[in-house]
py3Dmol code that shows the C-alpha trace and the ligand (Angstrom):
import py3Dmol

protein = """\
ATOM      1  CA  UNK A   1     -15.000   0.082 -12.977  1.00  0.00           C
ATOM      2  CA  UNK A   2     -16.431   2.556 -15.313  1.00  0.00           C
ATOM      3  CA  UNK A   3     -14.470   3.221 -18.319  1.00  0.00           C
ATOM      4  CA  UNK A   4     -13.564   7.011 -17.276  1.00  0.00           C
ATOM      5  CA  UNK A   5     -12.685   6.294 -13.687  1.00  0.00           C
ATOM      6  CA  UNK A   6      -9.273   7.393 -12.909  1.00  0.00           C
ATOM      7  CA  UNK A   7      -7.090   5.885 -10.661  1.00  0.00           C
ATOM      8  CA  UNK A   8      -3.792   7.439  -8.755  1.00  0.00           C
ATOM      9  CA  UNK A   9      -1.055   4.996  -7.559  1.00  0.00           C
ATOM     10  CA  UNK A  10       0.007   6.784  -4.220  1.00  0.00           C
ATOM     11  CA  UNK A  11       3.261   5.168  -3.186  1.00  0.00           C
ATOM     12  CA  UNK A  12       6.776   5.580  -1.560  1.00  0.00           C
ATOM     13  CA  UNK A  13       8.907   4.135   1.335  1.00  0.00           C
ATOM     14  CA  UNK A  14       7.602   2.951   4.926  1.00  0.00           C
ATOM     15  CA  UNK A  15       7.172   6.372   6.767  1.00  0.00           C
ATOM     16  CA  UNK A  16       7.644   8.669   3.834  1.00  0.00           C
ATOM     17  CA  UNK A  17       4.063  10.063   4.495  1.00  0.00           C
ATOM     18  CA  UNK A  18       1.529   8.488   2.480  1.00  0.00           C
ATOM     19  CA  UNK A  19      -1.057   7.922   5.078  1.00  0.00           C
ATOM     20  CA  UNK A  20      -0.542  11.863   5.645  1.00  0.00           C
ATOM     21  CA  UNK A  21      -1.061  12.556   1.961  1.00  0.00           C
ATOM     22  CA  UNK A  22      -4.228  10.183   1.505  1.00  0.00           C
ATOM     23  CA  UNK A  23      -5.941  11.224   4.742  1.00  0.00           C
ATOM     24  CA  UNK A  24      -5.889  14.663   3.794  1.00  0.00           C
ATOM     25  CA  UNK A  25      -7.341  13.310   0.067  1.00  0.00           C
ATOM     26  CA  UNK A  26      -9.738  11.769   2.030  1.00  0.00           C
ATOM     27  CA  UNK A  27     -10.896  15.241   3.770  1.00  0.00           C
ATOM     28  CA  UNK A  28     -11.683  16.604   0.371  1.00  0.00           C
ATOM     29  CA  UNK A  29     -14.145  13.399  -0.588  1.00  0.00           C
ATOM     30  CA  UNK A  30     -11.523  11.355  -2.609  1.00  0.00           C
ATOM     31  CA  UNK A  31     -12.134   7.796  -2.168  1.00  0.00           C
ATOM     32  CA  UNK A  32      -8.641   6.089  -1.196  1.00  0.00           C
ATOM     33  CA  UNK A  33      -8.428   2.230  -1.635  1.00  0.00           C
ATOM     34  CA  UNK A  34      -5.760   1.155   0.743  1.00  0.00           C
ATOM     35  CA  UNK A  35      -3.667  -2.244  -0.479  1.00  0.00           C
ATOM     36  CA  UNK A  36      -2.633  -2.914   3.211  1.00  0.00           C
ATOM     37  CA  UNK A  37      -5.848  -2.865   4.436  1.00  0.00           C
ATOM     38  CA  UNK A  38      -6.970  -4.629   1.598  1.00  0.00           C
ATOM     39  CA  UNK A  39      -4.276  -7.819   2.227  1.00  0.00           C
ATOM     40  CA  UNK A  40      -5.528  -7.899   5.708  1.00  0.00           C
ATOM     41  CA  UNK A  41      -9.154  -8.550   4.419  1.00  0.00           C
ATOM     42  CA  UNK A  42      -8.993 -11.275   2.060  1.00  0.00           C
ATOM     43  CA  UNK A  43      -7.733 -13.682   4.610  1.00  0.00           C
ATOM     44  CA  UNK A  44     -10.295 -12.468   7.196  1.00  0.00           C
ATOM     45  CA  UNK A  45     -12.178 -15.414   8.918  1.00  0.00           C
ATOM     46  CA  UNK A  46     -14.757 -17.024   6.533  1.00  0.00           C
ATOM     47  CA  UNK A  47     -12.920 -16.184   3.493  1.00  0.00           C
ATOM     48  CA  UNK A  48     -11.866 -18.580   0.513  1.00  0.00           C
ATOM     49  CA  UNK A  49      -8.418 -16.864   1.144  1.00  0.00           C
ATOM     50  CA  UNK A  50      -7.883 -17.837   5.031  1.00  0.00           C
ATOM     51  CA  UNK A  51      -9.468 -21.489   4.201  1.00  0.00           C
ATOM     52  CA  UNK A  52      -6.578 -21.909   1.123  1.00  0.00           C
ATOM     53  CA  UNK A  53      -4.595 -21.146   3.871  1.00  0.00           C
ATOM     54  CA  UNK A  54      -5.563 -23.296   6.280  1.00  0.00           C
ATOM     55  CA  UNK A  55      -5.475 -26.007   4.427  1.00  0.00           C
ATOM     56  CA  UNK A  56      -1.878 -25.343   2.908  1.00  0.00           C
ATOM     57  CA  UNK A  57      -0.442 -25.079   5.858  1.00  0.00           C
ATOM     58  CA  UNK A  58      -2.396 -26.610   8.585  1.00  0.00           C
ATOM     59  CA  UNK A  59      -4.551 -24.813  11.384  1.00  0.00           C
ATOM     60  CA  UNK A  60      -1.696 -24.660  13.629  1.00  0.00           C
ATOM     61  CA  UNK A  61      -1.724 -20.985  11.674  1.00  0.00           C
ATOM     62  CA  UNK A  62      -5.053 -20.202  13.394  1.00  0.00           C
ATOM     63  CA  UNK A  63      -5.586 -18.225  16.684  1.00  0.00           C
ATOM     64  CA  UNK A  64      -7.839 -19.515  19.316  1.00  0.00           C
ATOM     65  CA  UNK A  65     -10.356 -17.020  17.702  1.00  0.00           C
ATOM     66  CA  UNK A  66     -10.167 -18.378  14.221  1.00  0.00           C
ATOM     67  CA  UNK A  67      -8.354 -15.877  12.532  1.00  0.00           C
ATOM     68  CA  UNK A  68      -4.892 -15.979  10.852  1.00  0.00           C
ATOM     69  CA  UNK A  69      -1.359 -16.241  13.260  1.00  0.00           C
ATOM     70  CA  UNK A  70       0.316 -13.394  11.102  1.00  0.00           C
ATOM     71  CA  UNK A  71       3.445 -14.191  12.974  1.00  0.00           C
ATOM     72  CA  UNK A  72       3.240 -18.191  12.793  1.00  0.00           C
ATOM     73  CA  UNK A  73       2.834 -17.767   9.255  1.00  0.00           C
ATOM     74  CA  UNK A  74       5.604 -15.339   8.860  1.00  0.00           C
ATOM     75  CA  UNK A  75       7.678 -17.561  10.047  1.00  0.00           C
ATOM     76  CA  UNK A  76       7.059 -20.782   7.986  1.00  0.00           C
ATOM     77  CA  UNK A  77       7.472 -18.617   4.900  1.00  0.00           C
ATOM     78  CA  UNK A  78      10.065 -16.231   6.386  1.00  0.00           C
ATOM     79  CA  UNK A  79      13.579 -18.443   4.438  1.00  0.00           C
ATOM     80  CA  UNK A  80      10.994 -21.156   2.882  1.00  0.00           C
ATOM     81  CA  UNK A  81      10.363 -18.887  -0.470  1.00  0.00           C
ATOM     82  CA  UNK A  82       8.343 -21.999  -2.058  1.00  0.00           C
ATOM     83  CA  UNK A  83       6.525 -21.845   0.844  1.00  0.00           C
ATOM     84  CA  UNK A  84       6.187 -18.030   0.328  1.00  0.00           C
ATOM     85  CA  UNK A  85       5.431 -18.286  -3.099  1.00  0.00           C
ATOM     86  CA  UNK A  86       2.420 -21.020  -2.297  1.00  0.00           C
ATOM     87  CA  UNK A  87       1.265 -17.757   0.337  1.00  0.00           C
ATOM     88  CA  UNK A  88       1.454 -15.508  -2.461  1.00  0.00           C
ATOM     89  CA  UNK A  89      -0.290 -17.727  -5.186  1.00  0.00           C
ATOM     90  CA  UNK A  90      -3.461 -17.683  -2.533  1.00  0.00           C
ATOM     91  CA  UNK A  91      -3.342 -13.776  -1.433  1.00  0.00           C
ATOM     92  CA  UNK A  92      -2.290 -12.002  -4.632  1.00  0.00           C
ATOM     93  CA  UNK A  93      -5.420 -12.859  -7.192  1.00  0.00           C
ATOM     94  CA  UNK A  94      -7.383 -12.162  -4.120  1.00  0.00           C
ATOM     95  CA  UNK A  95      -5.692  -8.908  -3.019  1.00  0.00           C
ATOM     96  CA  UNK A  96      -5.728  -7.724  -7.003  1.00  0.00           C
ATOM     97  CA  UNK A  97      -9.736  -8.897  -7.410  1.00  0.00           C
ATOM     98  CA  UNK A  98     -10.763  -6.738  -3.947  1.00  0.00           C
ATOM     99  CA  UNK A  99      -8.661  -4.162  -5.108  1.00  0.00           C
ATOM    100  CA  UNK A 100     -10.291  -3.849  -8.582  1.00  0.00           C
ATOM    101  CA  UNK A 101     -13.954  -4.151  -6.782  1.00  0.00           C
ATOM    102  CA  UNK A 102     -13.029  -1.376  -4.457  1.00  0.00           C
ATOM    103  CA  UNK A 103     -11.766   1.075  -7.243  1.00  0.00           C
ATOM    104  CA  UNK A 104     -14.806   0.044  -9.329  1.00  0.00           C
ATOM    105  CA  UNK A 105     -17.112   0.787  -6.301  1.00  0.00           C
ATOM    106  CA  UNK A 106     -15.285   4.149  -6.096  1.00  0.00           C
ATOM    107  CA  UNK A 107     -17.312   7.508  -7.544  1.00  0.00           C
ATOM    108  CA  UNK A 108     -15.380  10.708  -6.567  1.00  0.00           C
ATOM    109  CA  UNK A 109     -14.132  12.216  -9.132  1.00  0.00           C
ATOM    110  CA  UNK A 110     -10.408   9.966  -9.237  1.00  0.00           C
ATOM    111  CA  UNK A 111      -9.654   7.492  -6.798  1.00  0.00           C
ATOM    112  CA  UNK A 112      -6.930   7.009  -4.913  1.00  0.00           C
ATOM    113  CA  UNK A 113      -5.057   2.898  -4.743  1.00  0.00           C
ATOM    114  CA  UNK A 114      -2.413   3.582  -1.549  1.00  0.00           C
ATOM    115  CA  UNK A 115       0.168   0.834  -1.537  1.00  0.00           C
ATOM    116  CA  UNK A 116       3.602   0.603  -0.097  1.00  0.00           C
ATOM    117  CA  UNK A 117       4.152  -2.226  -3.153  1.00  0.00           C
ATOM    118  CA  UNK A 118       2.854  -0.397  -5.965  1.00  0.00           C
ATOM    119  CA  UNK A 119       5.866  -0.567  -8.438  1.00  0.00           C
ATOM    120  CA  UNK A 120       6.970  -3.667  -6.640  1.00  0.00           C
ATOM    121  CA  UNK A 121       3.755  -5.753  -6.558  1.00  0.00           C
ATOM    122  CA  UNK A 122       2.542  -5.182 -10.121  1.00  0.00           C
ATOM    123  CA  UNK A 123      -0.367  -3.044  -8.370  1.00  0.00           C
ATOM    124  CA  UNK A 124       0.773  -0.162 -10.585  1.00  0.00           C
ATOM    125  CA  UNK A 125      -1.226  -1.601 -13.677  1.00  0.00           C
ATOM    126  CA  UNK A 126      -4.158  -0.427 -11.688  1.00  0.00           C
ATOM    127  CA  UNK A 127      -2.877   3.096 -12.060  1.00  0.00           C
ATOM    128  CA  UNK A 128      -3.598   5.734 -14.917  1.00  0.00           C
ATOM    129  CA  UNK A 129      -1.025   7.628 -12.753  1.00  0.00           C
ATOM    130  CA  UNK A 130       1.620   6.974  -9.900  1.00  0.00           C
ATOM    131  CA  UNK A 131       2.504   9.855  -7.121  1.00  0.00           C
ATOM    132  CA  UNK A 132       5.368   8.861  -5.024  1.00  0.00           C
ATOM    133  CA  UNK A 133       6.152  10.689  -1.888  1.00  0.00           C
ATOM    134  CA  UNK A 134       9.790  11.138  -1.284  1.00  0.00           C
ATOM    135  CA  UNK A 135      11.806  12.036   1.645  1.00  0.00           C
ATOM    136  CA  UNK A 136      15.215  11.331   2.423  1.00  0.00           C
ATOM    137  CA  UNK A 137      16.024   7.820   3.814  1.00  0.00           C
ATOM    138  CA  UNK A 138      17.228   9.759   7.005  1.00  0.00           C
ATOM    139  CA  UNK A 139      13.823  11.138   7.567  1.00  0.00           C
ATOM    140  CA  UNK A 140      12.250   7.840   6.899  1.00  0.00           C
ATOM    141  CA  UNK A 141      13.755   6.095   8.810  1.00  0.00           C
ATOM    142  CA  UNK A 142      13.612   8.942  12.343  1.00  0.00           C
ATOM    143  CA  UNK A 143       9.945   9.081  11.339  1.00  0.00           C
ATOM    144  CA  UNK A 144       8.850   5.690  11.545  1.00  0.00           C
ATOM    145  CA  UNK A 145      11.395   4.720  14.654  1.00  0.00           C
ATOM    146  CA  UNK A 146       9.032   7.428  16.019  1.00  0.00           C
ATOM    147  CA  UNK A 147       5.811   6.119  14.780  1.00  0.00           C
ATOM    148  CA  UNK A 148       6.464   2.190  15.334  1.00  0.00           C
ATOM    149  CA  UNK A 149       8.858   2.684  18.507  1.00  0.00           C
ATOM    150  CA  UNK A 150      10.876   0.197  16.288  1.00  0.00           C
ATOM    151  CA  UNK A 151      14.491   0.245  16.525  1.00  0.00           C
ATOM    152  CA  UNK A 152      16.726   1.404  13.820  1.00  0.00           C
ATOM    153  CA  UNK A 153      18.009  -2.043  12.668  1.00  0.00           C
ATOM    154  CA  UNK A 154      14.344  -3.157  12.301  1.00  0.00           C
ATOM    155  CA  UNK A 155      13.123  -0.123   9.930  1.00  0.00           C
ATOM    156  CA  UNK A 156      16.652  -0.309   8.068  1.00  0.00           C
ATOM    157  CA  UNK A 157      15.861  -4.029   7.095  1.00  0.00           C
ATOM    158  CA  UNK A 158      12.247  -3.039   5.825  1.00  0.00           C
ATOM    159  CA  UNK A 159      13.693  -0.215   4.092  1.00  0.00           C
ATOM    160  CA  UNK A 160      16.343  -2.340   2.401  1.00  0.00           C
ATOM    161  CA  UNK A 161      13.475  -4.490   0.546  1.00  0.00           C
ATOM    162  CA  UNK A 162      11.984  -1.774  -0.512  1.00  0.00           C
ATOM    163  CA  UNK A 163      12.978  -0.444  -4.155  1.00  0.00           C
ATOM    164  CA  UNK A 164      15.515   2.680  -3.350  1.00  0.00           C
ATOM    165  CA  UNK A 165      14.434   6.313  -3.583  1.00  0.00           C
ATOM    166  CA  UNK A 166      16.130   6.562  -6.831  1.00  0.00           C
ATOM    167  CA  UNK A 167      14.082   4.081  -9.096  1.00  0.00           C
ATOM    168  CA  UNK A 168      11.245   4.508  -7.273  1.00  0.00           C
ATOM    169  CA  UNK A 169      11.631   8.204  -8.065  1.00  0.00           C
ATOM    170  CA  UNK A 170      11.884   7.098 -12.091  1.00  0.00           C
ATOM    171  CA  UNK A 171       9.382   4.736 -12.014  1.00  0.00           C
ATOM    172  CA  UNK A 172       6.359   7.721 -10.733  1.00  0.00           C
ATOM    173  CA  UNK A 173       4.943  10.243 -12.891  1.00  0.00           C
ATOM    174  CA  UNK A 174       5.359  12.796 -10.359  1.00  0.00           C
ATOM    175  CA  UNK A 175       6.627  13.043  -6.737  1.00  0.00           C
ATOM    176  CA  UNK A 176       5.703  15.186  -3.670  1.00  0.00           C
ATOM    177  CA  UNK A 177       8.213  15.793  -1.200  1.00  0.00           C
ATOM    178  CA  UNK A 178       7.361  15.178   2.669  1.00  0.00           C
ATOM    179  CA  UNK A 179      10.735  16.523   3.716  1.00  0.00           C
ATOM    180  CA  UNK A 180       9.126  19.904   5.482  1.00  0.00           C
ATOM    181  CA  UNK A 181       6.577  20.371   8.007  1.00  0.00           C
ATOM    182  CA  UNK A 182       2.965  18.676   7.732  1.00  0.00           C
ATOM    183  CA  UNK A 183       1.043  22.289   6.604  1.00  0.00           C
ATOM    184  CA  UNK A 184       3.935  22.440   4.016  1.00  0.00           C
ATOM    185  CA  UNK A 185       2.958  19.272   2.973  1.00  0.00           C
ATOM    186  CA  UNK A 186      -0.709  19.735   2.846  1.00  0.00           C
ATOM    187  CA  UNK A 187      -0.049  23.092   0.397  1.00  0.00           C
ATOM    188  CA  UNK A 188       1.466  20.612  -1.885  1.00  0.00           C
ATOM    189  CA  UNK A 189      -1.219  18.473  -1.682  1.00  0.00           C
ATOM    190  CA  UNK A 190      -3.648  20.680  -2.671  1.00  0.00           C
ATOM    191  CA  UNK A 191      -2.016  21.420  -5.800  1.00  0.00           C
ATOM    192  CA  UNK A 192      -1.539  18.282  -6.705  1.00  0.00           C
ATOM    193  CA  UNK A 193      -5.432  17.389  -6.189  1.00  0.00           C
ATOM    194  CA  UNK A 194      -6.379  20.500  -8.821  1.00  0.00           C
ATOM    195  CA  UNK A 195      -3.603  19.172 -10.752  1.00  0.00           C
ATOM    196  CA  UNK A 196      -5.295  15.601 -10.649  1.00  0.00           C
ATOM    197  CA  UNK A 197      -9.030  16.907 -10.860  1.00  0.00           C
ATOM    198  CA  UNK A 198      -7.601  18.383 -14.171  1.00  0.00           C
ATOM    199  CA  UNK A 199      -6.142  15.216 -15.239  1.00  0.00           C
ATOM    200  CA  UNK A 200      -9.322  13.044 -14.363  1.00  0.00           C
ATOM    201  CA  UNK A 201     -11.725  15.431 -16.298  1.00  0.00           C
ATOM    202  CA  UNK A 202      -9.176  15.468 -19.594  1.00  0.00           C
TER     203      UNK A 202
END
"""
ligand_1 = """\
27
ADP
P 3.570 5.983 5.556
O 2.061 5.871 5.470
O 4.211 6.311 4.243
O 4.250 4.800 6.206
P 2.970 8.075 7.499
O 2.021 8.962 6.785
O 2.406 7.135 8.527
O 3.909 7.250 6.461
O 4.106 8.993 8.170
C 5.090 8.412 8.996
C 5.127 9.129 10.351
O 5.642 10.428 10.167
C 3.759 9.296 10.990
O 3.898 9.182 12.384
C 3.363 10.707 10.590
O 2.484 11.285 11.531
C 4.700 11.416 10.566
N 4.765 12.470 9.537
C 4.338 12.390 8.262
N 4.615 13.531 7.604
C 5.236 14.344 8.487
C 5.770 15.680 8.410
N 5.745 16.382 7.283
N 6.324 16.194 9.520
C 6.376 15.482 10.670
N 5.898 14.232 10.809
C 5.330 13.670 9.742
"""
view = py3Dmol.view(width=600, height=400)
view.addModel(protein, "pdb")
view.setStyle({"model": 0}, {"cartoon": {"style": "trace"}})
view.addModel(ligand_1, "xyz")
view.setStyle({"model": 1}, {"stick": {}})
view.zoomTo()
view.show()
């Protein structure tokens, strides 16, 4: 990563909107590095990450095709945290070294790290500056029971692991609020990208 390269923490709650807010950055050329998609790579087939894996905890946590039984795993670790924190010794150097590639490959003028975990996972020391995008829990959780088709007890039990509006609020440096329509949104979104072109540049 070059010296000057600026990175934005874009955070906030399942379904508070910040694929909405970092596909529109997108539009306008801003490279977003995405933390999910990230996690999802370093235990891809022929990586160190899935073989650490493998070997931990056998290859009855490989599909016919190879690649990793999200949903065996999940449930070894799922009320085995030593088990879970053996998982997270393997995935979290890699998902912090990809990360820190990716931002460093980045050359638009800031770049955008997207992660649900941000102030959670310790992802925010990537950041020279964290936007959270806040809704009501109401609308987060009607708009991903929408998205996900997932029912209400599901999203409320994500939600609940998730740090609460409040402190995620104080934890940001500034927030944009997804309660209105989508062209609302986008009108705050393009302040906020003059507002962070500024910031970059200074
Ligand atoms: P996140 O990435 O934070 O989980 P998304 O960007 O996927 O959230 O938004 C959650 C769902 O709500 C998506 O289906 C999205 O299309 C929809 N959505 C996002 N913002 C709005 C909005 N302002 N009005 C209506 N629907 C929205």
């Amino acid at each position: 990563m070059s010296a000057q390269q600026f990175v934005v923490g874009v955070t906030g709650g399942i379904g508070s909107g910040k694929s909405a807010v970092t596909d529109y950055l997108e539009t306008k050329g801003i490279t977003v590095v995405d933390a999910d998609k990230v996690a999802r790579v370093v235990v891809e087939p022929g990586t160190s990450g899935l073989a650490a894996i493998a070997e931990h905890f056998g290859r009855d946590i490989l599909l016919p095709n190879g690649a990793l039984d999200r949903a065996a795993l999940r449930k070894i670790v799922f009320d085995e945290p030593d088990e879970r924190k053996v998982l997270e010794g393997i995935t979290h150097p890699r998902i912090r070294e990809e990360i820190a590639r990716q931002l460093s490959d980045a050359s638009s003028p800031y770049v955008v790290l997207a992660s649900p975990l941000l102030l959670e996972s310790g992802q925010s020391s990537f950041a020279d500056y964290v936007v959270v995008v806040d809704v009501p829990e109401s609308v987060q959780l009607s708009r991903t029971m929408t998205r996900d088709d997932n029912s209400e007890q599901l999203v409320k039990s994500i939600m609940a692991v998730q740090l609460q509006r409040e402190t995620r609020l104080a934890r940001s440096d500034t927030s944009i609020s997804n309660e209105g329509t989508l062209e609302e949104l986008y009108t705050r979104v393009d302040a906020l990208h003059a507002d962070l072109l500024r910031r970059a540049q200074a």
